[in-house]
C-alpha positions in Angstrom: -18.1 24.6 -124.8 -20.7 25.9 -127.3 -19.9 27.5 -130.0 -18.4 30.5 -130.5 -20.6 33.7 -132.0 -18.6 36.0 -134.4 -19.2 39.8 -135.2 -18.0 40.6 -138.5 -17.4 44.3 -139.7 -14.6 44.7 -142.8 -14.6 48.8 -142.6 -11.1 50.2 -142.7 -9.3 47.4 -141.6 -6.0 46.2 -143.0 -7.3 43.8 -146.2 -5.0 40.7 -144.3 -7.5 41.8 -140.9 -11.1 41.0 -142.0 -12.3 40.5 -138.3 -14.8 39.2 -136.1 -14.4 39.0 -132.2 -16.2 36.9 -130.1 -18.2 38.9 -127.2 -19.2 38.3 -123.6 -16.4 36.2 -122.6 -13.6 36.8 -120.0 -10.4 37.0 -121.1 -8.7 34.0 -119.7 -5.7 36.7 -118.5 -6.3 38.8 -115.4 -4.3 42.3 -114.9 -0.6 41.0 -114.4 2.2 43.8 -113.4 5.4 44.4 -115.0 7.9 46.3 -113.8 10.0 48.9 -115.7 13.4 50.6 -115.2 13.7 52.0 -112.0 10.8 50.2 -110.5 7.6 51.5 -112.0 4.9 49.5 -112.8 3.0 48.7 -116.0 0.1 46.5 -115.5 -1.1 43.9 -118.1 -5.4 43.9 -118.3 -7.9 42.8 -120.8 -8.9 45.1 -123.5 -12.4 44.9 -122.8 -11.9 46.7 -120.1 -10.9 49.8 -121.5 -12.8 52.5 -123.3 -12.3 54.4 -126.5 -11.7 57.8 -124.4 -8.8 55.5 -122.7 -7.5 54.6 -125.5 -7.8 57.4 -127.7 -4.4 58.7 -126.5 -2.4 55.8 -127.9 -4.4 55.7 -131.1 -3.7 58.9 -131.9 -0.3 58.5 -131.5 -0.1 55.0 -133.5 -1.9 56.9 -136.4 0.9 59.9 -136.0 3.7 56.6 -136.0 2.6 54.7 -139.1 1.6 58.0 -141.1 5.8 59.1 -140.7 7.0 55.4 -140.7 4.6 53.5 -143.7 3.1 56.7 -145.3 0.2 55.2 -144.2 -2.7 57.1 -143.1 -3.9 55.0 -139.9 -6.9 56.9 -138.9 -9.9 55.0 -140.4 -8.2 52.0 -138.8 -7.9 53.5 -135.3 -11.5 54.7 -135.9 -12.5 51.0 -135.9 -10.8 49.9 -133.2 -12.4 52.7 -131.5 -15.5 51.3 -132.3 -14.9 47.3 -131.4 -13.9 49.2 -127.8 -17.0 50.8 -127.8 -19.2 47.5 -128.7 -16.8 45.5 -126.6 -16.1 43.3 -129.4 -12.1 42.8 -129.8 -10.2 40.4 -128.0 -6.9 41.3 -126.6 -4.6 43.4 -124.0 -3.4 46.7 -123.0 -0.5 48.2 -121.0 -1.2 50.8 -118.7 1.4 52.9 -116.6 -0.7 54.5 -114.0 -4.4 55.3 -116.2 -2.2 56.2 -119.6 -2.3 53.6 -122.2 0.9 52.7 -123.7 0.7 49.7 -125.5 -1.5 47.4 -126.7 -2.6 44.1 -129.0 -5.4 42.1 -130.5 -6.7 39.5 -132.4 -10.1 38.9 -134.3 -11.5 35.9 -135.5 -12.3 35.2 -139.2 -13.5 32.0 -140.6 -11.8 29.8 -137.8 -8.7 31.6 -138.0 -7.6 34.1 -135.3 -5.5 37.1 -136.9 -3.1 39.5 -134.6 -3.6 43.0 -135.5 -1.6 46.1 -134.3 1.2 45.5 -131.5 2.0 48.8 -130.7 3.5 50.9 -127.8 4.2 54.3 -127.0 7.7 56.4 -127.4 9.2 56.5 -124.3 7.6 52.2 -123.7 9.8 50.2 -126.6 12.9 48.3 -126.5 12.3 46.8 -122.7 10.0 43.6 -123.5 6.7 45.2 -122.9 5.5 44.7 -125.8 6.9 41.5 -126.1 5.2 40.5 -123.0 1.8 41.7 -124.5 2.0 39.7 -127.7 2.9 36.5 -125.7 -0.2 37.1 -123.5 -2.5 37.7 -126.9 -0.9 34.8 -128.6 -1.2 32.1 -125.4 -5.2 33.4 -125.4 -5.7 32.9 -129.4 -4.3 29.5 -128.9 -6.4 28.4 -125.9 -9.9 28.2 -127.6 -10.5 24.9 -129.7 -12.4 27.5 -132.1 -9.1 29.1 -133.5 -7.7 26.4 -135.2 -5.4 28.5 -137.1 -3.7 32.5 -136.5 -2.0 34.5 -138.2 -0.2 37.7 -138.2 1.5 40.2 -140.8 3.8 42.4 -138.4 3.5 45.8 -140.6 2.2 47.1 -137.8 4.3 46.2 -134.8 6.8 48.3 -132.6 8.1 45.1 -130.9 12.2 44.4 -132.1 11.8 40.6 -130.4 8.7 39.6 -131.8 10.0 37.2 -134.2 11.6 34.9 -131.4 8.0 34.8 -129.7 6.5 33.8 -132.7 8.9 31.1 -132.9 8.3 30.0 -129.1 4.8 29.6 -129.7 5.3 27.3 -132.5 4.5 29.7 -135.5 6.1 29.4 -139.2 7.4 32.7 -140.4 9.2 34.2 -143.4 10.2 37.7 -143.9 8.7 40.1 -146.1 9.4 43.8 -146.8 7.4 46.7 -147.1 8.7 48.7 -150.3 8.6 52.2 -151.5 9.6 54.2 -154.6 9.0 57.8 -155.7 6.9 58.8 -158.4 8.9 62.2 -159.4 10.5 60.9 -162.4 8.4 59.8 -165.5 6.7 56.3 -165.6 7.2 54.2 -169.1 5.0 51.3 -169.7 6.5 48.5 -172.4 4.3 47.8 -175.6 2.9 44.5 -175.0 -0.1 42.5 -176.7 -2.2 42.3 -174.1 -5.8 44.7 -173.7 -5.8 46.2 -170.1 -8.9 48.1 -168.8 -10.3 49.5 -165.9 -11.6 47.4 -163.6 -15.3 46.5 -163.4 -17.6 45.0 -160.8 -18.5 42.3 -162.7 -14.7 41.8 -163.0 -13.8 41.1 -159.1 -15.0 36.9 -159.4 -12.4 36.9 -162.6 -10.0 38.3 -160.8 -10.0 36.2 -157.5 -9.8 33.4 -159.7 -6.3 34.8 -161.4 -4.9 35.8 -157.8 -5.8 32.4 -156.5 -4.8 30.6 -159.5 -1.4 32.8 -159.2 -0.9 31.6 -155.5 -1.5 28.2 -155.6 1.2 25.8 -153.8 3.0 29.0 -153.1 4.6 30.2 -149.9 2.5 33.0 -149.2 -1.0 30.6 -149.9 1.0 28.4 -146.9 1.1 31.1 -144.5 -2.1 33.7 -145.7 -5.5 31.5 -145.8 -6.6 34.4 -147.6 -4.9 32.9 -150.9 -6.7 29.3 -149.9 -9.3 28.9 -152.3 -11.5 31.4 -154.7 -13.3 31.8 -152.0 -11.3 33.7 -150.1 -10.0 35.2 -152.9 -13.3 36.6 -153.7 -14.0 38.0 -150.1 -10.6 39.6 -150.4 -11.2 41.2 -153.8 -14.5 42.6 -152.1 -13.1 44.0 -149.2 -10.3 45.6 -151.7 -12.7 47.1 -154.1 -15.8 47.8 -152.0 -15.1 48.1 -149.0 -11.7 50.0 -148.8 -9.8 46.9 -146.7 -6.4 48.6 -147.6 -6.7 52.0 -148.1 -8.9 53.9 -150.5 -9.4 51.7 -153.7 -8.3 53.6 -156.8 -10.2 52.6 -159.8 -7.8 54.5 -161.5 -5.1 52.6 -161.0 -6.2 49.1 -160.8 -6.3 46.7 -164.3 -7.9 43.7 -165.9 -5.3 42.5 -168.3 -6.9 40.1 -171.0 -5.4 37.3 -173.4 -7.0 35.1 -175.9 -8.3 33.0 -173.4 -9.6 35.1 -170.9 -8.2 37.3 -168.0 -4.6 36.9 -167.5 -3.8 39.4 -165.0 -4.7 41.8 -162.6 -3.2 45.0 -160.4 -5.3 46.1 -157.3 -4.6 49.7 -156.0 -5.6 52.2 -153.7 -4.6 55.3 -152.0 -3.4 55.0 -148.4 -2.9 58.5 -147.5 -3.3 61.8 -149.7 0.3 61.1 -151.7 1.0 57.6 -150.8 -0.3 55.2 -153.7 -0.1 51.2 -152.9 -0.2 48.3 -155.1 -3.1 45.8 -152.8 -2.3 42.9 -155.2 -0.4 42.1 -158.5 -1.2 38.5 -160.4 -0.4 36.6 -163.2 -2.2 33.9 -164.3 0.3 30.4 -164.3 0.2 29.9 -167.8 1.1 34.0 -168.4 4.0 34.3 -165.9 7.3 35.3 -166.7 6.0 37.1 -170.3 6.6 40.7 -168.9 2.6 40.9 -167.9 3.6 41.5 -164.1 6.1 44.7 -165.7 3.2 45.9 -167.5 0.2 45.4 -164.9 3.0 47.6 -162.1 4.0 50.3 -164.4 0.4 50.8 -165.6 -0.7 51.4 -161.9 2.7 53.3 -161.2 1.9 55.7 -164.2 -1.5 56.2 -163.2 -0.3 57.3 -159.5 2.0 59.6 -161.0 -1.2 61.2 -163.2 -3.3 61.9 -160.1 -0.5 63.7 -158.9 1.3 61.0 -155.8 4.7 61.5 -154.4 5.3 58.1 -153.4 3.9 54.3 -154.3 4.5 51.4 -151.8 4.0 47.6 -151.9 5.1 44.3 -149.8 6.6 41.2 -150.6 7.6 38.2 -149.2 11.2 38.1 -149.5 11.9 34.7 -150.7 9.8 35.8 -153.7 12.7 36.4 -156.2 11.6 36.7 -159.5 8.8 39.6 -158.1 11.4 41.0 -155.8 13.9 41.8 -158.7 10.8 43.7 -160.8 10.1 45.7 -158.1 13.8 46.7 -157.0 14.2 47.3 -161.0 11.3 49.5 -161.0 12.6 51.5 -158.4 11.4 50.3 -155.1 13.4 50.5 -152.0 13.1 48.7 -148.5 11.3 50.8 -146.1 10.3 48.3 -143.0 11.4 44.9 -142.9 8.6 42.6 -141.1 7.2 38.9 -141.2 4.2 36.9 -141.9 4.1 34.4 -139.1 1.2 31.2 -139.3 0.2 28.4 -136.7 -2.0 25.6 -137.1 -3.6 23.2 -134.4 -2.0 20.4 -133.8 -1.9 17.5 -135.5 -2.6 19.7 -138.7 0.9 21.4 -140.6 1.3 23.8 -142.7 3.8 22.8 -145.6 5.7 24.9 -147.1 6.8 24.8 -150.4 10.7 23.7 -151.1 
């Protein structure tokens, strides 16, 4: 089989989703039929099948769902899958009852790694294995090409209750992580500390991969996100954060360089995902600075600069198993909003290890 051509575009996706999707090919499942309650059928076919018009429907109501469920405004996101439709250049499967659209998944490639987007389905389409169905279908076709040697998947943004047993049946390594929020009504107090933050700058964003990948190595999340891999990736994640809104829009405002006597020792990356919602993208400590309070300082910085430009609400996610970074965040306020999981597969004979 030659080799496989990848279309990358990093506008408004999710900062875990930097994508590129293979075109031309068919996908290796035809239309398959389920049947519902009462014997209606939804049938199963290949997303590249479908326009944006088709699809638009569904879209607008995912954006509607995540805005009331994450405080997250979805539309730039939808927008681009709109436009992958359009250039026939995402990979993945839809559920239709009748013409309507109510449900549907993807994947895109990146770097030899395949990453599942949104698995989403209507109201009125949840809770009877649908969707379930569909993620098995998009995960059996992510696995069949030599080329993806490795997926991934954050499930933020999934309406499926089973997925996690699916996961498991295909063979994936998962840990749970939580999607946090706090409000910003009350005031914000930052502790003294000895370190010099400032705003950050352009010429800032190779430092600061280097802290976040220096701050991830041999962890869990590095084992399950190949984002954390290697300064590298780092640096393309930084990018996509800063420049090319990947996670909302960036907020210079709230986002810090903190520096020792060495160099850089830390770094907060915000942004705005809808008009009151503030997020933290990314909080690190450099190794040889952890557990000095810089991680407090670098979080209520950005927390007191959300409250400044007027937010209701800030939001972050953790991997649970994280203590020490859980604790700071339920002590600063944060409470669970969606519980979800970062699930990871590698080709065999590869593993992925996980620390102890």
């Amino acid at each position: 089989m030659g080799r496989r051509r990848e279309t990358r575009t990093t506008d408004a996706w999710p900062a875990w989703s930097s994508w590129g999707c293979c075109r031309g090919r068919t996908p290796a499942c035809a239309v398959s039929w389920t049947r519902r309650e009462g014997g209606a059928g939804v049938r199963t076919r290949p997303l590249a099948e479908i326009s944006s018009r088709d699809l638009r429907p569904l879209l607008d109501e995912e954006s509607e769902h995540w805005g009331q469920a994450l405080l997250w405004d979805y539309t730039d996101v939808s927008s681009a899958v709109a436009s992958g439709l359009e250039r026939r250049a995402l990979t993945g499967f839809v559920l239709q009852d009748g013409l309507r659209c109510v449900g549907y998944c993807y994947y895109m490639l990146d770097a030899g790694r395949a990453i599942v987007g949104s698995l989403f389905a209507a109201a009125g389409f949840r809770g009877q294995g649908l969707e379930e169905s569909l993620l098995d279908a998009v995960l059996a076709e992510a696995q069949s090409h030599r080329g993806n040697d490795r997926v991934e998947c954050q499930t933020l943004f999934s309406t499926a209750a089973e997925a996690d047993g699916r996961f498991a049946r295909a063979g994936f390594l998962s840990r749970v992580r939580h999607y946090l929020v706090r409000p910003l009504a009350g005031p914000v107090t930052v502790p003294e500390h000895r370190w010099k933050l400032r705003a950050l700058r352009r010429e800032d964003l190779a430092p600061a991969a280097l802290v976040i990948h220096a701050s991830h190595r041999g962890s869990l999340d590095a084992a399950l996100n190949l984002t954390y891999a290697t300064p590298g990736y780092c640096r393309g994640f930084v990018e996509t954060l800063v420049l090319r809104a990947g996670c909302g829009r960036f907020d210079p405002e709230a986002s810090f360089l903190a520096e020792g006597p060495t160099g850089p020792a830390g770094v907060v990356l915000s942004s705005h995902l809808s008009r009151t919602n503030g997020h933290i993208c990314q909080v690190s400590v450099a190794p040889d600075t952890q557990g000095s309070g810089l991680g407090e300082v670098l979080m209520t910085s950005a927390l007191a600069a959300f409250a400044s430009e007027g937010l209701a609400t800030a939001s972050l996610s953790v991997t649970f198993d994280n203590r020490r970074a859980y604790r700071l965040y339920q002590r600063l306020g944060f409470r669970l909003r969606k519980e979800f999981a970062a699930h990871a597969w590698v080709r065999p004979p590869a593993r992925i290890e996980l620390p102890a």
